[in-house]
C-alpha positions in Angstrom: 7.5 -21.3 -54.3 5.8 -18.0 -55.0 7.1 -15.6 -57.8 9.1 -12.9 -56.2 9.9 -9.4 -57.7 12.8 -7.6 -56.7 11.4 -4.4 -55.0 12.8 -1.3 -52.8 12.6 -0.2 -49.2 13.2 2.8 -47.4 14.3 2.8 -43.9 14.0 5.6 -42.0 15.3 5.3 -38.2 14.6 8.4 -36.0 14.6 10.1 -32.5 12.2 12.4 -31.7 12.6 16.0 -29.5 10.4 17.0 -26.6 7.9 18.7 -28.9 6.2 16.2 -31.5 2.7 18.5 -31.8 0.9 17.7 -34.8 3.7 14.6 -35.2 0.4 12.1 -35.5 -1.5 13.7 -37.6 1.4 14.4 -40.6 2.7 10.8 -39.9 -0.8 9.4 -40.5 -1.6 12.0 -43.8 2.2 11.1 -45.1 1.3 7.4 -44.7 -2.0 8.0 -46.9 -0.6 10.0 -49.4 2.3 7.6 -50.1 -0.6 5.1 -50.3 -1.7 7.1 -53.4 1.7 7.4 -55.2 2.1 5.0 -58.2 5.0 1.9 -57.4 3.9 2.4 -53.8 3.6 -1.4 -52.6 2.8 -1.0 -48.1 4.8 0.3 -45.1 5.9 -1.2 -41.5 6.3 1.4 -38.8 7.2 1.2 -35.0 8.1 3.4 -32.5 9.4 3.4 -28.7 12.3 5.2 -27.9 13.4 4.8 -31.5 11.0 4.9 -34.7 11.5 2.9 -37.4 9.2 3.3 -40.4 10.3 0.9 -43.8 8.1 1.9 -46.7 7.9 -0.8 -50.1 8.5 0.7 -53.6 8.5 -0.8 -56.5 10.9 1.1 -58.4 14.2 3.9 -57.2 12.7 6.2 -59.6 9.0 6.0 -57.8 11.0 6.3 -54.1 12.9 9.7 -55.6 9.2 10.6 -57.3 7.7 10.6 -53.4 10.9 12.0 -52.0 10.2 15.3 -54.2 6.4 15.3 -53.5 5.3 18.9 -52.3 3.9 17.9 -49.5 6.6 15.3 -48.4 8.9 18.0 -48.5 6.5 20.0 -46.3 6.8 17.7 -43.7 10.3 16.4 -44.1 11.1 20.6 -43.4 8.8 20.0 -40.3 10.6 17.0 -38.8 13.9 18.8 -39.2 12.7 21.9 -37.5 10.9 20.6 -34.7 10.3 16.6 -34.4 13.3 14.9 -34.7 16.5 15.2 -33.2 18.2 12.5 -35.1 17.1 10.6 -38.3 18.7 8.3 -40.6 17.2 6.5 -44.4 18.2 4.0 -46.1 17.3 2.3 -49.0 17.5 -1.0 -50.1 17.2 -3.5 -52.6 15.1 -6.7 -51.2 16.2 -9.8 -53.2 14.7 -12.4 -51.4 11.9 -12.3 -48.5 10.3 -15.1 -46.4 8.1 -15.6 -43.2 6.7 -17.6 -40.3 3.2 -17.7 -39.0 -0.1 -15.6 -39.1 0.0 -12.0 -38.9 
């Protein structure tokens, strides 16, 4: 059995409007930047009618430290003003992970 660290995630569930121009391109430059933020650990994202992005921290103080990044809050103004029509986050403590099969 591998040694596991307790670790965060953020879940963010969301609908989008009619109008998502420019939606690809601050998703993608969100994703990198998080990338570059210290207890970052990876991010899952999906979307078809409803999008579902979990990003990995390792700590609640390094997920409120991205929450308050400038541009984060750029484009967290931009999602509320014209992307999404619904959105919900969550975040969670992960205690315990496991898996089946090759990725």
């Amino acid at each position: 059995m591998k040694d596991f660290k307790t670790y965060y995630a953020v879940i963010f569930t969301s609908t989008q409007t009619a109008n998502i121009e420019g939606y690809g391109e601050m998703a993608q430059k969100m994703e990198d930047l998080a990338k570059q933020q210290e207890g970052f650990i990876s991010i899952d994202s999906a979307r078809e009618t409803v999008g579902i992005t979990v990003s990995y921290w390792e700590s609640l103080d390094a997920i409120k430290i991205w929450k308050q990044n400038s541009e984060h809050l750029l484009a967290q103004q931009k999602g509320r003003q014209q992307w999404y029509r619904w959105y919900n986050a969550k975040i969670c403590k992960v205690e315990r992970e496991y898996e089946f099969g090759d990725k």
